[in-house]
N, C-alpha and C positions, 0 to 999 in steps of 0.2 A: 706657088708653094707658100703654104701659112704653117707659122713654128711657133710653139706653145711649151714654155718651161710651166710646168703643173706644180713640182717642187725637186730640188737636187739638193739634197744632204744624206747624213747619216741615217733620219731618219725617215727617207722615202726618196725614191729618184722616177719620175717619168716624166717623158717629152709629148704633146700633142702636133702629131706633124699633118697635116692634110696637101694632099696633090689634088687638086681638081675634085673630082668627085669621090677620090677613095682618102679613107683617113684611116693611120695608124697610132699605135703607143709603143716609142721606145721605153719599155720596162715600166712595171706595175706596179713602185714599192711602195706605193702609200697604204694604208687599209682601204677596204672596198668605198664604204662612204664617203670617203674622201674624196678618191677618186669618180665617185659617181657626181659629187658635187660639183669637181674641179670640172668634168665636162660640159655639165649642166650651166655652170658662168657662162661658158661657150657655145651654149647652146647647140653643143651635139649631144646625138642620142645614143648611148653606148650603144647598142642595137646596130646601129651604122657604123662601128671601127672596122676592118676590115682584117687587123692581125694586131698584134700586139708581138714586138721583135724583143726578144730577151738577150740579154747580153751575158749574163754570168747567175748564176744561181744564191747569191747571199741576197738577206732578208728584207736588203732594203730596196733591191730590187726586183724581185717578184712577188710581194709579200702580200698581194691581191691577185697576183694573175691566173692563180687555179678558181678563185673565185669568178671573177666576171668575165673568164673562159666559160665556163659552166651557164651563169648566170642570163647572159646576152649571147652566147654561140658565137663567140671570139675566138679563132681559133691563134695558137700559139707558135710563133715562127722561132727556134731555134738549132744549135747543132745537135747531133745524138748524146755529146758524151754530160752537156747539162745537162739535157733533158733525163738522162740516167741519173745523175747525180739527185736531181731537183724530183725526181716525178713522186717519191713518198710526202714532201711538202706539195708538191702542184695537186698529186689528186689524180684521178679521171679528167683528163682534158683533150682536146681535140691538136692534135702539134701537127706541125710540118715541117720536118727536119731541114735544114739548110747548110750546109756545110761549111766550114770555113773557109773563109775565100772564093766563097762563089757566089755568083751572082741571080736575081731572080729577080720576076715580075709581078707584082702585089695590084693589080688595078691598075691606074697611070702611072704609080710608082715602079722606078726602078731602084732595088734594092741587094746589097752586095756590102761584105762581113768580111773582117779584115783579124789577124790575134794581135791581141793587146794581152802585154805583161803583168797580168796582178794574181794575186794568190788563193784562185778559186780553179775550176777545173779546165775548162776552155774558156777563157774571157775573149769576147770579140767588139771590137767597135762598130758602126754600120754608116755606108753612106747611102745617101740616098738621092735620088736626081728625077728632078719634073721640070720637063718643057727647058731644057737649057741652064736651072736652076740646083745647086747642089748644097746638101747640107750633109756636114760630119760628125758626129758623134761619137767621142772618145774619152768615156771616165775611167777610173776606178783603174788605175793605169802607172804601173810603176815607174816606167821611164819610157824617154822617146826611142820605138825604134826606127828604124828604113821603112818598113811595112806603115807603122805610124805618120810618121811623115809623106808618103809616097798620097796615102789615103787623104791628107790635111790638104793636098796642093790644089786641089781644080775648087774646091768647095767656097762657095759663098758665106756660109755661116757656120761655123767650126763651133760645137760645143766639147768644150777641153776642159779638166780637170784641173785646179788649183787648190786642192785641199789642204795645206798646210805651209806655214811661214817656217822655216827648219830652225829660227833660234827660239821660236816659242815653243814647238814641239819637244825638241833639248832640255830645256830649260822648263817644262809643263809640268803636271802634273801624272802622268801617264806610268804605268811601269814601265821597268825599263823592254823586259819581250817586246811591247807594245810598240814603243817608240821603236827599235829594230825591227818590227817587222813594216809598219810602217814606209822607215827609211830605205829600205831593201829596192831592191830594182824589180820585186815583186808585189808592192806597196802599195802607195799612190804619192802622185804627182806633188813635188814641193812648188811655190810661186815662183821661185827662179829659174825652174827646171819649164814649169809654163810657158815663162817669157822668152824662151831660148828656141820653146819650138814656135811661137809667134812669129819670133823674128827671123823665124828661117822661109814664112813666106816671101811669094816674090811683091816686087814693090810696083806691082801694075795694076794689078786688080785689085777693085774697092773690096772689102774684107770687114764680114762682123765676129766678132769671137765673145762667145759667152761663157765665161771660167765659172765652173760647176762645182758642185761637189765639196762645196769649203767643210772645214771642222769648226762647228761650235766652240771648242777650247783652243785649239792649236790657230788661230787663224778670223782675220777680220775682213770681209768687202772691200774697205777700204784701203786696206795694206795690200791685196791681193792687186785690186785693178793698181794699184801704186806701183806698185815692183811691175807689172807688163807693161806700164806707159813708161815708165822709165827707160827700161829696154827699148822700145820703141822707138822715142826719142834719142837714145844716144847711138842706135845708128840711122837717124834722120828718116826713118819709115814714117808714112805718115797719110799711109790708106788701108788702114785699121782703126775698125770703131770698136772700143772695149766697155761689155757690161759684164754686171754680177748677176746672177740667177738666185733668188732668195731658195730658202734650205725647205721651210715649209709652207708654202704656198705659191700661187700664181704670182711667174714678178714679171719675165720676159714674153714681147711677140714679136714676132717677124714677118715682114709679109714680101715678098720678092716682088711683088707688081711696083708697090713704094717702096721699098728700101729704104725705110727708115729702119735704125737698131730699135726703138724700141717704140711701140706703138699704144696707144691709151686700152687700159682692160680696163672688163666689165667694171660701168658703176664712176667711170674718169671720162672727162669730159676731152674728146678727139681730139689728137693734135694738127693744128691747122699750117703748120712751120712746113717746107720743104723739105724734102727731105735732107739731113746731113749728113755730110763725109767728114771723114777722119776720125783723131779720136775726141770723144768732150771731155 
């Protein structure tokens, strides 16, 4: 399994996942071009994705996906009640409904949708599993639930939500609705709130986690990975590797053969280091 952060912010969110021979896009939000270029680094050919999994219906994540459904004959994997909500911005597109909570078969991928808490109409996370190898994906996510956690636990590389520091949020520039809805258990994820579900993994298995989703104003990389090593450290966990996924463009890769957290992209010169555990 190869994992490809494309970009996770406000203003666009998708994942490049490939299993073997099939390759997906967890959500579309970048504009088309962007995303045609972000493949193109990669050298895949949109032409060859095999589904694009939507997770919830705001802008910034599907804000290409009726296009290069259309475009390249992408067909669109979501629940009915997005796909109702979404389908005057989507368009004519090709879907295949997926229900929440269940499970299906994408090519070598196996793929299965879990509800996540935030303030759109059905938000789901999605795990996904090739050959022994599992990856989770959970933004845009108000707080942790059971169903949340239950999803985080087998998975190798957990992409989770850290979008906001709560005293700079407070204390921001924001209205106050904003900040409240925000903060809501319908919201998204604060960096404390991150490292709580971090550390509720078990302390056996080696473990990458890539905090997504930051805010530009409310929130910094640097303060983000700080607060979940911190946590980590103080209760002596210490087979977790922690990156930041940049907001607009290519920043993370993953490759499950190596197991390195993060791997040289297009244009950097390969890293030739063993691979590391823990956190750096």
């Amino acid at each position: 399994m190869k994992v490809v952060s494309l970009a996770s912010g406000s203003s666009g969110n998708s994942l490049l996942v490939r299993c073997g021979e099939t390759t997906v896009l967890v959500d579309c939000g970048l504009p088309a071009r962007s995303m045609e270029a972000g493949l193109a680094s990669f050298r895949v050919n949109p032409r060859s994705v095999d589904a694009i999994l939507i997770t919830h219906e705001h802008s910034d994540h599907i804000r290409s996906a009726g296009v290069m459904s259309r475009r390249y004959g992408i067909p669109l994997v979501v629940n009915s009640l997005t796909m109702e909500t979404a389908r005057d911005y989507l368009g004519r597109v090709d879907w295949r409904e997926h229900t929440t909570g269940n499970s299906r078969t994408i090519g070598e991928a196996e793929v299965a949708s879990f509800p996540v808490p935030h303030d759109a109409t059905s938000t789901v996370g999605y795990v996904i599993a090739h050959r022994g190898h599992v990856l989770c994906v959970v933004t845009d996510v108000g707080t942790i639930t059971n169903e949340v956690l239950s999803a985080v636990e087998n998975a190798d590389l957990v992409v989770l939500e850290a979008n906001h520091d709560v005293d700079m949020l407070k204390n921001g520039p924001y209205p106050a609705f904003l900040k409240k809805r925000i903060l809501s258990d319908r919201g998204h994820l604060s960096n404390e709130s991150a490292a709580q579900a971090v550390c509720s993994l078990d302390r056996i298995k080696q473990r990458w986690v890539w905090l997504a989703h930051l805010s530009e104003t409310n929130n910094a990389p640097s303060l983000a990975r700080k607060s979940v090593v911190a946590a980590l450290d103080q209760y002596g966990i210490a087979n977790v590797c922690v990156e930041v996924a940049k907001r607009d463009r290519p920043s993370l890769a993953w490759d499950s053969d190596l197991a390195y957290c993060q791997l040289a992209l297009p244009g950097a010169s390969p890293q030739s280091q063993e691979p590391q555990l823990g956190r750096r």
